[in-house]
N, C-alpha and C positions, 0 to 999 in steps of 0.2 A: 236416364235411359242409357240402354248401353249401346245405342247404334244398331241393335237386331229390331226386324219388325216384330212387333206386339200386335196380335189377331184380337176385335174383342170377341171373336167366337169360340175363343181356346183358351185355358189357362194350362200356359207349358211346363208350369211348376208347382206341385205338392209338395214339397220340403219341408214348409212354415207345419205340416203337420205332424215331424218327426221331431225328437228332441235330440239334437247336436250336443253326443258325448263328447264334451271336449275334454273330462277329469271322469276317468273310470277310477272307482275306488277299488284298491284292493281285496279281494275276499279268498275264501278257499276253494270258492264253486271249482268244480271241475265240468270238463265235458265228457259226456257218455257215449257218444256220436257221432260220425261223419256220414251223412246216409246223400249219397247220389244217385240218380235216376239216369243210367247210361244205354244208348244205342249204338256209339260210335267205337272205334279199334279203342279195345285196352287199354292201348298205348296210350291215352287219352288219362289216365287214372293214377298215371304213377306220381305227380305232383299231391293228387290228393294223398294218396298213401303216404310218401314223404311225412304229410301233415300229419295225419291221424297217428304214424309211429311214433312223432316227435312230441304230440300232445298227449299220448297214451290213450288214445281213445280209439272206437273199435270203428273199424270201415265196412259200412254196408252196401255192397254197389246191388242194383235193381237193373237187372239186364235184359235187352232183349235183343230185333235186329242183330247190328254187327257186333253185338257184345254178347257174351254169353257168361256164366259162373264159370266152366272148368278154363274156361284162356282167363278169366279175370284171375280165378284162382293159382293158374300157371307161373303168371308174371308177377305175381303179386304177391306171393306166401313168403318166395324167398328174399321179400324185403324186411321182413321180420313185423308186416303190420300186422295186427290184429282185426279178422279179413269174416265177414259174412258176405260169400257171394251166391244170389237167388236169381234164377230165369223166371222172372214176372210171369212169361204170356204161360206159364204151363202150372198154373195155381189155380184155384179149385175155386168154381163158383160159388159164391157166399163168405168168401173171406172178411170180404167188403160189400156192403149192401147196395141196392140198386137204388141210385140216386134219381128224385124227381127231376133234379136241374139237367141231368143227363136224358132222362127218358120225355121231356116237355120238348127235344129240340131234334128228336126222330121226326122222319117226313117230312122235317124244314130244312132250309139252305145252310142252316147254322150249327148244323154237327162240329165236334172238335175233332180231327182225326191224328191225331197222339193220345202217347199213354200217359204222360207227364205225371198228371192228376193222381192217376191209379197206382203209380209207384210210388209220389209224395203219401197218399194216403194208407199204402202200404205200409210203407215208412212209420207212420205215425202210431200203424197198429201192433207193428213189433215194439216201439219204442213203450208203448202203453203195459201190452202183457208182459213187457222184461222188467220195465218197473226202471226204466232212464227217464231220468227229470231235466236235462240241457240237451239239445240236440243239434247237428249244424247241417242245413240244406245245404248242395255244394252241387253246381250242374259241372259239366265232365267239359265243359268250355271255358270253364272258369280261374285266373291262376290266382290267390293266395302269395305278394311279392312279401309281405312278411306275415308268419305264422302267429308272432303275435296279438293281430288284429283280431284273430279267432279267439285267443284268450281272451279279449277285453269285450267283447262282443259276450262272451260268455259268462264274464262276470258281470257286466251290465243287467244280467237276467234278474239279478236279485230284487232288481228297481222297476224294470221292464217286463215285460209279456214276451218283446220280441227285439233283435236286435240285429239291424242289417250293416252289411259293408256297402260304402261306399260304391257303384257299379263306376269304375274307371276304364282309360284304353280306348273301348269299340262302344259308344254307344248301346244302351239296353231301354229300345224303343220300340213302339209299332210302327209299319209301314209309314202310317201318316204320320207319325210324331218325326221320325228320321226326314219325313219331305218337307216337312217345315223348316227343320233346320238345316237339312238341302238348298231350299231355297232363300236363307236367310233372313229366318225365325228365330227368334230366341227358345230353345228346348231344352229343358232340364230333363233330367230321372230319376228314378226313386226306388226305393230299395225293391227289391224282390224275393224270390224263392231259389235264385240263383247262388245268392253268398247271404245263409241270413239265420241268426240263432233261433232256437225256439226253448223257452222256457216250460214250467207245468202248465201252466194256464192255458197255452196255447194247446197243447198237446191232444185235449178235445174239438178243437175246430176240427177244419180238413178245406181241401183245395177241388172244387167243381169244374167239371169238365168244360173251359171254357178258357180263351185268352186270357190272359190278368188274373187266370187261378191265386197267382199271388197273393192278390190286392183283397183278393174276398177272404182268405185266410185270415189276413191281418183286422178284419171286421165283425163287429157285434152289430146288436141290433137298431145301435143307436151312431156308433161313428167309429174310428179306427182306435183297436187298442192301442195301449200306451208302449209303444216303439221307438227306439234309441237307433240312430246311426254312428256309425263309428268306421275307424279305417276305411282300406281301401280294397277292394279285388278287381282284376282287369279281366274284360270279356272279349273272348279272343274274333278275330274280325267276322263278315259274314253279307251276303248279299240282300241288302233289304227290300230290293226293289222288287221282288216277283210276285206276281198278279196273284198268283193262287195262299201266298203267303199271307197279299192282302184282302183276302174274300175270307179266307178262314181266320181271320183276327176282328175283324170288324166290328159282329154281334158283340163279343168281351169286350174289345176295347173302348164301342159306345157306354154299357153296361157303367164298367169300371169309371172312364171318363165322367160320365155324367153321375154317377155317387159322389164320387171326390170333389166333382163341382161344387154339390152341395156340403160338402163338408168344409171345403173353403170358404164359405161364404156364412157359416157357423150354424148351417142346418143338419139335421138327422137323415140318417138313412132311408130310415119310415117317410120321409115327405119326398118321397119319388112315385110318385102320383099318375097317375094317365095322362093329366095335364101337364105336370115337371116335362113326363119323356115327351110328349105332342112338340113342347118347347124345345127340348134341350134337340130334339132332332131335326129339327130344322135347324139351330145353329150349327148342329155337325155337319150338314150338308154345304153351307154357308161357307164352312172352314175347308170343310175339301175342295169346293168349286174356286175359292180365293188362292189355296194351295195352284188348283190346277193354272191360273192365272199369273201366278210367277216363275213358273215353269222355265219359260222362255227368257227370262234375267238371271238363270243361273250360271255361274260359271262351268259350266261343261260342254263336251261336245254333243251332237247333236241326237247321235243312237243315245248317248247317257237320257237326255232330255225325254226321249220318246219311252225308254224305261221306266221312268218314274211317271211319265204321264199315261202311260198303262196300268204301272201297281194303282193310282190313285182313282182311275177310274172302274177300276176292279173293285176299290174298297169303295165307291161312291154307287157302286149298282148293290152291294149287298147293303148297305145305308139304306137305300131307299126299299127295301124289302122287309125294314124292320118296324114293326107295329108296336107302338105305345103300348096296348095291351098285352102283348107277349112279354116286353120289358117286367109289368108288373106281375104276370104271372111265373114270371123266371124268377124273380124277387121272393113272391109265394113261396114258391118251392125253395130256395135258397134256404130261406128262414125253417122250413121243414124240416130241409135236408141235415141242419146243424142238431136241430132236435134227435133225427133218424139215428146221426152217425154217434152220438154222446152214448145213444144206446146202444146201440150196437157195439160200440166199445165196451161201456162196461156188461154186458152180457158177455164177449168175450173175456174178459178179464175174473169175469164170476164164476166162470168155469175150471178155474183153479190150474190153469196149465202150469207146472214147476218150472220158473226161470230159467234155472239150471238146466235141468234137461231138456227145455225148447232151448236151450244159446247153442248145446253141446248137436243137438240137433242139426240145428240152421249150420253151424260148420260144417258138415257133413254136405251139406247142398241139401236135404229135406226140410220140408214143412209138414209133416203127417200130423203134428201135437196142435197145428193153426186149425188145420183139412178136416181132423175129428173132431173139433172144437166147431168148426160150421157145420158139420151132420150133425151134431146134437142140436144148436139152435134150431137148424131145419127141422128136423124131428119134434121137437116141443112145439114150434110151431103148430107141426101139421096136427100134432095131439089135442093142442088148445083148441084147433076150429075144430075138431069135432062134436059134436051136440052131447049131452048126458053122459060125459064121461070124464069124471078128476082126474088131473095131471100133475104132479108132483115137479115144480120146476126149481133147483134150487132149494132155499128153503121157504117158498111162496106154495103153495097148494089154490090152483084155479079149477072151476069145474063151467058150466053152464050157464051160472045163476052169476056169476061173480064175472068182474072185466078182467082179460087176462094181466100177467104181468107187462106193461110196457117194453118193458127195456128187452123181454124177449118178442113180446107182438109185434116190436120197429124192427128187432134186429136184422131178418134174414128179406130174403126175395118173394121166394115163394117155398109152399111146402115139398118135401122129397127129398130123397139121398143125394150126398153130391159129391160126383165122381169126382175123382182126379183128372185131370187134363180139361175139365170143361170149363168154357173161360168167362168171364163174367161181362164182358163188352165184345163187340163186333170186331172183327179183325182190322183195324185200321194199321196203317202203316206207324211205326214209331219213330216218332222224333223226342229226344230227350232235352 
């Protein structure tokens, strides 16, 4: 033991489920990408630009809040990166289809209110119809001390699904994982969507509106793909302890925690049961309330004290507001939603938008080639439900008598034109 306490209600370390590149082999893979999901000053980006000029790869920043394309574009051309900068909140409904995991958690406590999600999966869906096969998530807090860890991380892909950095520096934890180790827990971390490659395979998942978006990216139906760690990226520091930080992390980080539990223990995803979460939720309670109980043996002063024991009691009242049942039917819908968005992917990718002229596009700051490419889904959509009358979708011909084509039936929201500027989630404030 290493002298930290060990909770039996927590396991602080998933690691054992990643394979520790210590010999990346050589290859030619290249990277196609550096796609970052930013809200914060510019100024925040020039480190990743650095990168992507030095690795020859094209920089995709997803802007919103304090970030916007023309300042990303400003500061940034003249470093000679090769620069797609997009203002996220002003893209057209249907780009990306409307997820169950998202619309199961309206009316509840447990909204996500970032965009994070919707820019990684953005991300993913430029990355698809451009036709890039390595990609690198890169959050706008995140520094990159050698640029080569991204190379290695990128030729790991050839072996791997996915391949993260190291998270070093500042901790990359939730409210309660940081109070453990506050209080003199042993707490590890695990890779994320902060510093973290993505190969082909992965490139059809996507990241649900929910804490530890990460974690479920990196997940099939049975247990976590085959993921390589390697190097290092440092996260730059940050206040963990706020109440609201810990009400809105909770629902995910039960979620998250309690898969991984099982996957450590050499169970499948699928045995998270009504009964699993009934369990696994009273241990989380268990571990907050022990949390709260060391509190007061922390080395700090005493407002610090009453901080954490306010974030923890914020995360220990949305705890107890989370029903077994929901667990399972967020799980439901999760396993939908990977179904929904495969299609919807290739439904967009079947509509033949030319690389070329969408890249030359997206330089420009438009997306009109994405924006008609969702009024067509929507439109065949709206054609197929109509009763006694063939539709020509592609090269599939559906009429009445016949089930439509899937991959256009999942792909969109609902039927109808879709404007520009109308946005496909609720106005929530952005944090990247």
């Amino acid at each position: 033991m290493d002298g930290r306490t060990h909770s039996p209600h927590h396991h602080p370390s998933h690691r054992h489920l990643l394979d520790a590149a210590d010999y990346v082999p050589q290859s030619c893979a290249t990277l196609d990408a550096i796609i970052v999901p930013t809200a914060r000053n510019p100024a925040n980006l020039r480190p990743a630009a650095r990168i992507a000029a030095e690795l020859g790869a094209t920089l995709v920043t997803l802007c919103s809040k304090w970030s916007t394309a023309s300042a990303v574009t400003d500061l940034i051309r003249p470093m000679g990166t090769d620069l797609i900068a997009i203002d996220t909140d002003r893209q057209a409904r249907g780009l990306l289809p409307e997820f169950q995991t998202t619309s199961i958690l309206r009316g509840t406590p447990f909204p996500r209110r970032t965009d994070t999600s919707f820019k990684r999966n953005f991300g993913l869906l430029l990355a698809n119809v451009l036709g890039w096969r390595r990609i690198v998530f890169l959050d706008d807090d995140i520094e990159i001390p050698r640029p080569h860890d991204l190379t290695d991380a990128v030729q790991l892909l050839d072996r791997f699904d996915a391949a993260g950095l190291s998270i070093e520096g500042f901790p990359d934890n939730s409210v309660v994982c940081h109070a453990n180790r506050a209080t003199g827990g042993y707490q590890d971390s695990f890779v994320g969507g902060g510093a973290l490659a993505a190969g082909p395979a992965l490139l059809r998942s996507f990241f649900p509106k929910i804490y530890n978006e990460d974690w479920f990216f990196l997940l099939d139906d049975v247990a976590l793909r085959p993921t390589a760690v390697t190097g290092e990226a440092k996260q730059r520091p940050y206040d963990p302890f706020n109440e609201q930080r810990a009400r809105s992390e909770e629902f995910g980080d039960c979620l998250a925690e309690g898969i991984f539990w099982l996957l450590d223990n050499g169970r499948r995803v699928r045995d998270a049961d009504a009964e699993y979460w009934e369990s696994f939720l009273r241990n989380r309670q268990r571990f907050i309330d022990e949390l709260i109980a060391r509190v007061p043996g922390m080395g700090r002063d005493e407002s610090d004290k009453r901080r954490v024991i306010a974030a923890l009691r914020a995360a220990s009242g949305r705890r107890k507001l989370i029903d077994p049942a929901l667990c399972v039917r967020y799980l439901r819908a999760w396993r939908a939603d990977r179904t929904r968005w495969r299609r919807h992917v290739d439904a967009f990718v079947e509509q033949g938008i030319d690389p070329g002229e969408l890249r030359a596009e997206l330089k420009r700051g438009s997306t009109r080639c994405l924006q008609l490419a969702a009024n067509a889904l929507h439109q065949n959509v709206a054609a197929l439900r109509q009763p006694h009358r063939p539709v020509a979708v592609g090269e599939v011909v559906a009429d009445h008598r016949t089930e439509a084509p899937s991959a256009v039936a999942e792909a969109a929201v609902e039927p109808g034109r879709v404007e520009v500027g109308q946005l496909d989630r609720e106005p929530d404030p952005a944090v990247a």
